[in-house]
C-alpha positions as CSV (number, residue, x, y, z in Angstrom):
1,X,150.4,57.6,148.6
2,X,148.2,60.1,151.0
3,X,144.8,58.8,151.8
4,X,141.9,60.3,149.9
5,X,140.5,63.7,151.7
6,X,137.1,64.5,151.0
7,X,136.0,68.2,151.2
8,X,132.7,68.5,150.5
9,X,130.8,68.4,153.4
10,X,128.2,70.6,152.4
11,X,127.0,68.3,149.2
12,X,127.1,65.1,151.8
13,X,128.5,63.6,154.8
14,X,129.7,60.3,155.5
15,X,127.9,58.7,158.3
16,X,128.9,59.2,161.8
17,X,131.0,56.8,163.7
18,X,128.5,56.3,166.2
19,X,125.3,56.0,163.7
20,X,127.4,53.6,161.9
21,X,128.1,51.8,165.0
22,X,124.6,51.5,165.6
23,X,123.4,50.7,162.5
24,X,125.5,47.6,161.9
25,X,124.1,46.4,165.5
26,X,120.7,47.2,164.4
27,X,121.1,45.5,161.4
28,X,122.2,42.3,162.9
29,X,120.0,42.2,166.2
30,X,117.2,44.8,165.9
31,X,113.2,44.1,165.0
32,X,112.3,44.6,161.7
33,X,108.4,44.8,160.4
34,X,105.8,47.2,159.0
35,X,105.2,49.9,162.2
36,X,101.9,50.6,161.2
37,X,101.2,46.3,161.6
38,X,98.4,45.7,164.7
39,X,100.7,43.0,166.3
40,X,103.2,43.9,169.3
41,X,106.2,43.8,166.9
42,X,104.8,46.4,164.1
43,X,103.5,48.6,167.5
44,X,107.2,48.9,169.6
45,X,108.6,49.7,166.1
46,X,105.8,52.7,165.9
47,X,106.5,53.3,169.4
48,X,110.4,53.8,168.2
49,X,109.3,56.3,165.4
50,X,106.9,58.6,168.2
51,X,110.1,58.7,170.6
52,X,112.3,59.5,168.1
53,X,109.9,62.2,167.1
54,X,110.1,63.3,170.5
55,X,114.0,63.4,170.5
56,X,114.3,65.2,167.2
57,X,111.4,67.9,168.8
58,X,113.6,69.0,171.6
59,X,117.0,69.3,169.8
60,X,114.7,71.1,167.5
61,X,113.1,73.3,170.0
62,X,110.0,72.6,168.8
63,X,106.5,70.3,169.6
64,X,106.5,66.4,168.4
65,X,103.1,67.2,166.6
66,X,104.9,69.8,164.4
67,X,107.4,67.3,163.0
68,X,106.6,65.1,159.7
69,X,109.7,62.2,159.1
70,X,110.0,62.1,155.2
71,X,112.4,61.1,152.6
72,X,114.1,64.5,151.8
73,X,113.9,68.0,152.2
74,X,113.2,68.4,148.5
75,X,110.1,66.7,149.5
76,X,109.4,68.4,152.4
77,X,110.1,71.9,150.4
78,X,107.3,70.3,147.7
79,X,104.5,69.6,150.3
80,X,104.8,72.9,151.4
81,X,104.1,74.5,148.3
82,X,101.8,72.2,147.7
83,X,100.0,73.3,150.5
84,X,99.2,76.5,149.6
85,X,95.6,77.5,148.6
86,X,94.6,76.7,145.0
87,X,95.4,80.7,143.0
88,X,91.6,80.8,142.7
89,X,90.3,80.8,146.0
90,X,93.8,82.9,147.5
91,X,93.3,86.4,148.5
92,X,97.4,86.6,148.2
93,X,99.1,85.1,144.7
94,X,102.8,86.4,144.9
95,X,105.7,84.1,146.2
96,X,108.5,86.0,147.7
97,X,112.1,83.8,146.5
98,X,115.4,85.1,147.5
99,X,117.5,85.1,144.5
100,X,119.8,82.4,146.7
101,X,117.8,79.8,147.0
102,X,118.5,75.8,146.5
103,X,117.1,74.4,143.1
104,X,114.6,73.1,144.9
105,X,113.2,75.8,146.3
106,X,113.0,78.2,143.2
107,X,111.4,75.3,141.0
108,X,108.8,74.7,143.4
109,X,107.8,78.1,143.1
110,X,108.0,78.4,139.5
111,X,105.7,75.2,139.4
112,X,103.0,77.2,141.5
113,X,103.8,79.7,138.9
114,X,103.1,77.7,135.9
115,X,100.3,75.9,137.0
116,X,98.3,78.1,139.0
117,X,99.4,81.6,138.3
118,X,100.9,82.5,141.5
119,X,103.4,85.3,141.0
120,X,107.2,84.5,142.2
121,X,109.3,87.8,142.8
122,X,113.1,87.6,143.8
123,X,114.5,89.0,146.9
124,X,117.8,90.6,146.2
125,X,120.4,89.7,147.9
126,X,123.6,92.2,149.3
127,X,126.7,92.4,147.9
128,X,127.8,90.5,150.9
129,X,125.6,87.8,150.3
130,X,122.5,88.3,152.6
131,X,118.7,89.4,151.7
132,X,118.3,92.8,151.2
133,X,115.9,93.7,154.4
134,X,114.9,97.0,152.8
135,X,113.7,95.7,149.2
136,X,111.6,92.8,151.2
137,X,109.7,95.2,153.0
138,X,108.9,96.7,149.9
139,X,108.0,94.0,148.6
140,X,106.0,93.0,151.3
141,X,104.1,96.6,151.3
142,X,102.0,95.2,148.4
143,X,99.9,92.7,151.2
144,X,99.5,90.2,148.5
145,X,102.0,88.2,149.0
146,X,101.3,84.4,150.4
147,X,104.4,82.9,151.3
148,X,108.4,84.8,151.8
149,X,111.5,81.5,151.2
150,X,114.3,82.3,152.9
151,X,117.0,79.8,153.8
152,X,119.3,80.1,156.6
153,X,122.5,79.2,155.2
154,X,123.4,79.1,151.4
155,X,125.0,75.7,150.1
156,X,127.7,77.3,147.5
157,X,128.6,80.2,150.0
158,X,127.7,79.3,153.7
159,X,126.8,83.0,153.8
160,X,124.2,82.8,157.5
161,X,121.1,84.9,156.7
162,X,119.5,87.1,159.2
163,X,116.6,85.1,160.0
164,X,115.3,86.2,162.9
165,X,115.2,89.9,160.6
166,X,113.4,88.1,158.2
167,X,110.7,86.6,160.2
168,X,110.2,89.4,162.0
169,X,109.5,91.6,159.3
170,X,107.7,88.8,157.4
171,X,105.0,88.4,160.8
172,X,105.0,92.2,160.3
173,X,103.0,91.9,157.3
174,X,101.2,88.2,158.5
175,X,103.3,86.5,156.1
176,X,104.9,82.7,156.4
177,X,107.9,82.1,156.5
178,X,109.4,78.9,155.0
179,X,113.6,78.4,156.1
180,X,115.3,75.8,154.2
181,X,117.8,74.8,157.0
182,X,119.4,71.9,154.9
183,X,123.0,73.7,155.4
184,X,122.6,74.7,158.9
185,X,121.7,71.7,160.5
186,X,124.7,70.3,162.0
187,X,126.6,73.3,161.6
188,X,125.6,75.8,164.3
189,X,122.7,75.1,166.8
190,X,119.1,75.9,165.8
191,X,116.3,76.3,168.0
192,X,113.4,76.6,165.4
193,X,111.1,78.1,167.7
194,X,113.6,81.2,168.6
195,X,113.9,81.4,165.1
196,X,110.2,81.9,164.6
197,X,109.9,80.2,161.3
198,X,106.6,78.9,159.9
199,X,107.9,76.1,157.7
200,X,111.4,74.2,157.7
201,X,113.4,71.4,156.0
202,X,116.6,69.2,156.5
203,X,118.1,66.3,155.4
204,X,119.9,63.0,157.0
205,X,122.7,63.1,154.7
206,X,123.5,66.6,155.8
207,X,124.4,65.3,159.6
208,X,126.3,61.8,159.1
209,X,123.3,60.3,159.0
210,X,122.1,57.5,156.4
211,X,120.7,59.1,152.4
212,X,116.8,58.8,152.0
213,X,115.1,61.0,155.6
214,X,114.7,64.1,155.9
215,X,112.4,66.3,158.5
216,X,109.5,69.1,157.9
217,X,108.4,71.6,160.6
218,X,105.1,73.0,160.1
219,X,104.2,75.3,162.7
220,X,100.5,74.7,161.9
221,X,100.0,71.0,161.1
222,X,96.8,71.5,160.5
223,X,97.3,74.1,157.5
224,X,99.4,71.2,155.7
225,X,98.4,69.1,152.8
226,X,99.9,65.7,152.5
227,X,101.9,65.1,149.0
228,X,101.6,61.8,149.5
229,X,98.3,59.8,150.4
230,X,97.7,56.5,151.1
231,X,97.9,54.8,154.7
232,X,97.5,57.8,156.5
233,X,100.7,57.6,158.3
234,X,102.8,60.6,159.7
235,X,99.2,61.4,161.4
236,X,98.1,62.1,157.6
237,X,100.7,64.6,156.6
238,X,102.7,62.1,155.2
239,X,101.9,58.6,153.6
240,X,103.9,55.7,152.9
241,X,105.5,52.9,155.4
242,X,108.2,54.7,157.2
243,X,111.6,54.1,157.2
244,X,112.4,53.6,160.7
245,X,115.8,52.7,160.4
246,X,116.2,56.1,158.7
247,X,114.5,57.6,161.1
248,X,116.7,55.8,164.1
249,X,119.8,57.0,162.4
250,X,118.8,60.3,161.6
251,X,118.0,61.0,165.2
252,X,120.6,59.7,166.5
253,X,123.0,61.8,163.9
254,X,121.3,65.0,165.3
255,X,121.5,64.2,168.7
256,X,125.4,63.2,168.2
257,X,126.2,66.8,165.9
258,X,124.3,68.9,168.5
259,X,126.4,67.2,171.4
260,X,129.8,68.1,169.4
261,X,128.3,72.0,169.0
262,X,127.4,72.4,172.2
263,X,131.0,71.7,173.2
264,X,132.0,73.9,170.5
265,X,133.4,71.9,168.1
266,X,132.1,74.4,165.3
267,X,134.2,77.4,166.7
268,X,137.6,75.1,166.3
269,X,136.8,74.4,162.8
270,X,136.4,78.3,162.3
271,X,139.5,78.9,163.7
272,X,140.8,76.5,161.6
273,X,139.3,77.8,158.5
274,X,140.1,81.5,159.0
275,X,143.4,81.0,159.4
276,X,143.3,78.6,155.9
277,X,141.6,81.4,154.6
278,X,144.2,84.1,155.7
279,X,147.3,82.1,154.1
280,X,146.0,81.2,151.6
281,X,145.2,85.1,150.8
282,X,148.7,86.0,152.0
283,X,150.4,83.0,149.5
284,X,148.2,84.8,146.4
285,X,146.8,87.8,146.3
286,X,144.5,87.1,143.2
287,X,142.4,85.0,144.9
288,X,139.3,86.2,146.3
289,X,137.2,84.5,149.2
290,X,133.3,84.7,148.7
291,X,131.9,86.5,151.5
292,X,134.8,86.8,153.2
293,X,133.0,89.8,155.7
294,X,130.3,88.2,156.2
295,X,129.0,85.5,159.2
296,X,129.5,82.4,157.3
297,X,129.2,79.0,158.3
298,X,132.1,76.8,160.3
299,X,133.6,74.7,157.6
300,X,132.7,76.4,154.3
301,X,135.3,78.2,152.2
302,X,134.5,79.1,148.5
303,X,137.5,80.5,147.3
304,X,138.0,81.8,143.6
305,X,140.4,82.9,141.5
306,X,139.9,85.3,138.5
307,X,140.5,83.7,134.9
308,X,140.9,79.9,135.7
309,X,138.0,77.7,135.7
310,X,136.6,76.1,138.2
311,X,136.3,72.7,136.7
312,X,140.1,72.8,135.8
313,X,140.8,73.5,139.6
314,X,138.2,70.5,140.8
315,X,140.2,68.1,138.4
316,X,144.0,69.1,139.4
317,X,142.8,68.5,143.5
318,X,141.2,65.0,142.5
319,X,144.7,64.4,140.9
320,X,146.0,64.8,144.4
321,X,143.1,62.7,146.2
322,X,141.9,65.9,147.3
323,X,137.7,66.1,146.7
324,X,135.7,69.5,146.4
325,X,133.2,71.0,144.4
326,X,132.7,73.8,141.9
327,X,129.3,75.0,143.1
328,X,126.8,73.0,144.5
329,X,126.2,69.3,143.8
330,X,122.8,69.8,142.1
331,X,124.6,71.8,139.7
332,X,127.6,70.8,139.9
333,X,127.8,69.6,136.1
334,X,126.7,72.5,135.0
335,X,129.7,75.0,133.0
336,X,127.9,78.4,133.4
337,X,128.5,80.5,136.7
338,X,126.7,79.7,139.5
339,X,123.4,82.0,139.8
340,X,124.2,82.5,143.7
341,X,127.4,84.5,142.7
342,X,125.3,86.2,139.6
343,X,123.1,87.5,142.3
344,X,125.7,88.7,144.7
345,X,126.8,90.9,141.8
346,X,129.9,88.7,140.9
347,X,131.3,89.0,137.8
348,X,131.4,85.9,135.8
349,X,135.3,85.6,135.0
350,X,135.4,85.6,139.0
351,X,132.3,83.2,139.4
352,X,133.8,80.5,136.6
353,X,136.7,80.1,139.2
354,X,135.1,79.8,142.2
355,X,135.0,76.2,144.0
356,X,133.5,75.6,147.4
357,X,135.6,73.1,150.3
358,X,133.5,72.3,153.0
359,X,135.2,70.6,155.9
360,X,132.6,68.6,158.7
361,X,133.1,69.8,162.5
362,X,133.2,66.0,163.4
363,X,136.7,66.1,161.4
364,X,138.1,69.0,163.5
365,X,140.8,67.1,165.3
366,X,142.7,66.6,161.5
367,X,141.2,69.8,159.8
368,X,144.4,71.6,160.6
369,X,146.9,69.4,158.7
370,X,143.6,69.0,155.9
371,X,144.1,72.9,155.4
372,X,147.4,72.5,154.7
373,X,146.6,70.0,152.1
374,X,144.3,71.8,150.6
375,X,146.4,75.2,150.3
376,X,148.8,73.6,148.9
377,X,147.0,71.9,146.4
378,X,145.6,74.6,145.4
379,X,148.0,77.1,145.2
380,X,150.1,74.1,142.9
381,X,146.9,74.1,140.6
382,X,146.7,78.0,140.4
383,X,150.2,78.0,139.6
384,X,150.2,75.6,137.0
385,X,146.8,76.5,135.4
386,X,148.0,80.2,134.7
387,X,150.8,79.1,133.2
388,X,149.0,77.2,131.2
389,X,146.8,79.8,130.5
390,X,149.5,82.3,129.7
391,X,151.0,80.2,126.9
């Protein structure tokens, strides 16, 4: 019987070798007490969280003082909507959304919506999966608007979105710029500060690193308020003891993923992929490959096939051992067509069939004979679900 083969990187990762490595040696040796205690134990673990800070900072590109360790980047997306001014006393009350964005994002938004009567607009998005530049400058015309999300990968798709276009045109206008970079991290470099982004996100489970951390930029500390209040740790952007173990792993995770892109680990995999991608195409010339055109992230194939359904195809690969997923994982038990491909102008008897297979980079050395799998598996399940269909 073949070993399981999981496929779906982009919903989460299994830890790295080296952070698991680390973390069973931690577990058994390391200190262990409240870093904000005043005795010398609780002050070298505190000492532990500012270095890692540090370390994070520089992969990052950016200043220790603009990083805040959480639990997730949904929490880090909620502070910074939570740090905008009260509708009442803003000069600006619309919230720019691209029609793309993660669950997280556009509910955030809708909250300020509900509660204070901020306005949230969609930005449309291409046919080829990216913002429409043109229709955000229009939008942007209007000089009421208080914050523009944009994130720089999508999780269904991993359509790359221009943002260093965005933020450009967004400091045009004096506009923020949040980037949920969730997808990206891991995947290709990112220098936050070349980026020119106001506000960021990412998560630990994204990079190999242990569930429960994630990381928020804020270009402007001082401009943040804290979701959470209590001790006052995090410098006051961010209460609550920290999870320094978290924090450990999650640094050492980024340090470890950046070390395997900078020796290009990520152009392999796309290599790899493409060439899945072309056979696959060549084997059946019904199926279609979301944003095939377009710069896309190593790793992330979602692949549909008019008139099956996507759930049918999920189910016939986890027959095999093979696991991927029909859209994303927050949505993932959801029947109706994913909103992502709604927006790209995707017509629903394609969207239905559409399911996403995201290989890691760290798995590059056995993606090849994975591809293989994978076509093959599917084309076996395409086969035998239109046959089934034809009856």
């Amino acid at each position: 019987m073949e070993k399981n083969l999981y496929a779906d990187y982009n919903a989460s990762t299994p830890l790295l070798p080296e952070v698991r490595d680390y973390l069973i040696e931690r577990l058994k040796s390391g200190d262990f007490a409240n870093p904000n205690s005043h005795h010398a134990l609780g002050k070298r673990l505190l000492g532990g969280i500012e270095r890692c800070r540090e370390l994070c900072a520089r992969e990052l590109g950016v200043n220790p003082f603009e990083i805040v360790f959480n639990a997730s980047a949904s929490e880090g997306v909620a502070t910074v909507f939570n740090s905008l001014p009260r509708r009442e006393s803003a000069k600006r009350d619309t919230l720019l959304i691209s029609a793309i964005e993660h669950p997280a994002v556009i509910k955030s938004a809708k909250a300020l919506e509900a509660l204070e009567g901020y306005r949230v607009q969609m930005i449309r998005v291409t046919e080829s999966g990216t913002v429409d530049l043109s229709s955000l400058r229009e939008q942007l015309n209007s000089n009421r608007v208080a914050l523009v999300a944009v994130m720089a990968a999508n999780n269904e798709n991993g359509i790359v979105q221009p943002i260093s276009l965005v933020s450009s045109l967004c400091h045009e206008f004096s506009v923020p710029l949040f980037c949920d970079t969730t997808q990206m991290i891991g995947k290709e470099l990112m220098d936050l500060k070349a980026m020119d982004v106001d506000y960021a996100v990412l998560s630990s489970h994204k990079i190999g690193a242990l569930i429960g951390t994630g990381i928020l930029y804020v270009k402007k500390p001082k401009e943040l308020r804290p979701l959470i209040y209590g001790g006052g740790q995090e410098h006051s952007l961010r209460s609550g003891t920290q999870n320094y173990i978290g924090i450990e792993a999650i640094t050492l995770a980024l340090i470890s993923m950046h070390e395997r892109l900078r020796r290009g680990d990520h152009l392999r995999l796309r290599e790899l992929q493409l060439a899945f991608e072309r056979e696959l195409l060549q084997e059946d010339t019904n199926v279609l490959i979301i944003g095939e055109k377009s710069l896309r992230l190593a790793g992330t194939t979602m692949v549909a096939r008019a008139g099956l359904f996507a759930q049918a195809i999920q189910i016939e690969l986890e027959n095999k051992g093979i696991y991927i997923s029909t859209t994303a994982a927050c949505s993932d038990a959801k029947a109706t067509p994913s909103y992502v491909l709604q927006a790209m102008g995707i017509k629903d008897e394609v969207a239905r069939g559409a399911v996403r297979i995201g290989m890691g980079i760290c798995e590059v050395e056995t993606a090849k004979e994975s591809y293989q799998r994978i076509k093959d598996a599917l084309l076996y399940a395409y086969q035998k679900l239109q046959q089934i269909r034809l009856r």
